[in-house]
C-alpha positions, 0 to 999 in steps of 0.5 A: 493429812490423809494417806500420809500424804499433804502437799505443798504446791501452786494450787494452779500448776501443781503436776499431782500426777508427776508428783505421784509417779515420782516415788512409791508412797509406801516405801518412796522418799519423804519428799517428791518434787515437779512442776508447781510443788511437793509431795511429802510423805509422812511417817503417820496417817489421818494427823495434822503435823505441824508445819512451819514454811521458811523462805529465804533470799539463798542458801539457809544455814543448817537448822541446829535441832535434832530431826529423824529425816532431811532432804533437799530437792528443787521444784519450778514455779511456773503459775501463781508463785504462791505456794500452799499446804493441802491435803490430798484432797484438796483440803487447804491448810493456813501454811503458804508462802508468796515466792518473790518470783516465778522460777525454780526453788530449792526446797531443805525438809526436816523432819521429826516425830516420825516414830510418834506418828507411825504408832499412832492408830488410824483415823487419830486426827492428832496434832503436832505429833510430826513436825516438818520445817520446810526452807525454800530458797530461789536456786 
């Protein structure tokens, strides 16, 4: 994570660009959708949050834990189908997802530890200090 950005996208068909300029990244949403993926907007900078990927056959039951922030936006698949966490600069994470097809998807982010990583220093490279549990599902 840098800038307190990361995305979640086709490596191929990601639209960084229209992702960018679909909110302002100091006051915008937590999560911004386009063509090939997301932008997610953390609450911290220059941190490895912890992400865990879910993907369902339709609509998935409410998490029951307790999260600073939810959201819920839909994106397009048109490329690869294979979904992958990156920072902005291109940095890979472990976290993916093969979607089933390509397509349109909807996408339920939760959040937490947001008060956590905002009050931590620059350049801190914690880990886990914010987790996000992002359900995607085919609309």
């Amino acid at each position: 994570m840098a800038y307190g950005l990361f995305y979640l996208q086709e490596l191929q068909a990601a639209d960084v660009a229209a992702l960018e300029a679909s909110g302002d990244t100091s006051s915008g949403p937590v999560v911004a959708a386009g063509r090939g993926g997301l932008r997610l907007r953390s609450a911290g900078n220059d941190h490895y949050p912890a992400i865990r990927l879910e993907l369902w056959s339709g609509l998935p039951p409410r998490d029951a834990g307790t999260w600073d922030v939810t959201g819920n936006t839909g994106f397009t698949a048109s490329e690869t189908g294979t979904l992958v966490a990156m920072s902005p600069f291109g940095e890979e994470s472990f976290a993916s997802i093969a979607l089933p097809a390509l397509g349109t998807y909807r996408v339920r982010v939760h959040v937490r530890g947001q008060d956590q990583a905002r009050d931590m220093g620059e350049a801190t490279f914690s880990h886990g200090v914010e987790r996000w549990l992002l359900q995607v599902w085919a609309q």
